[in-house]
C-alpha positions in Angstrom: 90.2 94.8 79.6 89.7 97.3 81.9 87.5 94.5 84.4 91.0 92.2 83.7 93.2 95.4 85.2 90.7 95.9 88.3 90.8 92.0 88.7 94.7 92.2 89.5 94.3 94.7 91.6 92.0 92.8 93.5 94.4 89.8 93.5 97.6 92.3 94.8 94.4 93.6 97.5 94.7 90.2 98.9 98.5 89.9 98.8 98.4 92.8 100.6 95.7 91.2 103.7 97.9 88.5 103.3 100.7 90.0 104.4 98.6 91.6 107.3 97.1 88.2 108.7 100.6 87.6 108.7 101.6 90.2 111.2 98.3 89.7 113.0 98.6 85.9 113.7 101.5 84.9 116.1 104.1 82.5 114.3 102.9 79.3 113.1 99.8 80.5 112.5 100.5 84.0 110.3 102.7 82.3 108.0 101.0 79.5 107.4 97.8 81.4 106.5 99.8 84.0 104.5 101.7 80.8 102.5 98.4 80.0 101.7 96.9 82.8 100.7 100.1 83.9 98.5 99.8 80.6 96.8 96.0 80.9 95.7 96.7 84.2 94.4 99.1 83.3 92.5 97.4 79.9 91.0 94.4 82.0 90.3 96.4 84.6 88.2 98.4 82.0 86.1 94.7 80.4 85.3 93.2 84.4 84.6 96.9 84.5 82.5 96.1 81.1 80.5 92.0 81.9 79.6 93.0 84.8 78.4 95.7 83.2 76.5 93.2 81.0 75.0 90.7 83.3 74.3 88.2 82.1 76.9 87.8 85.2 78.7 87.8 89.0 78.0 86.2 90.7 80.1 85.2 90.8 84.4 82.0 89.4 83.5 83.9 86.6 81.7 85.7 86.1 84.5 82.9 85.2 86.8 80.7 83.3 84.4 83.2 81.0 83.5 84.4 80.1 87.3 80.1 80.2 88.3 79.3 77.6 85.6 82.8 75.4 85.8 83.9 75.8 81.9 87.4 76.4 83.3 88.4 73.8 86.0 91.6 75.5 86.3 90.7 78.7 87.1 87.5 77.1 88.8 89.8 75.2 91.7 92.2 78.4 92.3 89.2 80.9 93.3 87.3 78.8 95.4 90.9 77.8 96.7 91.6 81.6 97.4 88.5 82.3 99.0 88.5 79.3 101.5 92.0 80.4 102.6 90.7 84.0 103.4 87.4 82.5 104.6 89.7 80.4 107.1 92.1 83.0 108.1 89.3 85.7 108.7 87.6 83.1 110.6 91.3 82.2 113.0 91.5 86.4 113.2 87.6 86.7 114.8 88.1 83.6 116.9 91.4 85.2 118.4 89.8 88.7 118.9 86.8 86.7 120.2 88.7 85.4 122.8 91.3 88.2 123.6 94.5 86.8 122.1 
């Protein structure tokens, strides 16, 4: 249980960058990315909520062996949904600090 606790942590973490590619990013752009971000999060942790509901998961290691081999499509779709938007926002972020904007 105490993975499950460090898990949300993690997920209000990324609230939190969330928040700060917000204010980073001019308008359009920010919100967007935050929107998206926000709404990954929160998909992930209803799936965590529902496997642990069910009894699929207890434990961090749980966690990532059922999203690695695909038991849960669910939970499966909101990770790697989560980490493209951060992959995408973190990738906007470098290409504006690349070019000075």
């Amino acid at each position: 249980m105490k993975g499950i606790l460090l898990f949300a942590a993690l997920l209000l973490a990324t609230c939190a960058t969330s928040l700060a590619i917000n204010a980073a990013l001019p308008s359009p752009d920010g919100a967007l990315f935050a929107s998206a971000i926000l709404l990954s999060a929160a998909f992930t942790a209803v799936a965590l909520c529902i496997e642990l509901g069910e009894g699929r998961i207890n434990d961090m290691h749980d966690v990532m062996r059922v999203i690695e081999a695909g038991r849960s499509l669910r939970l499966t779709l909101a990770a790697y949904g989560l980490g493209c938007a951060l992959a995408a926002s973190a990738t906007v972020l470098i290409y504006r600090w690349l070019l000075g904007g």
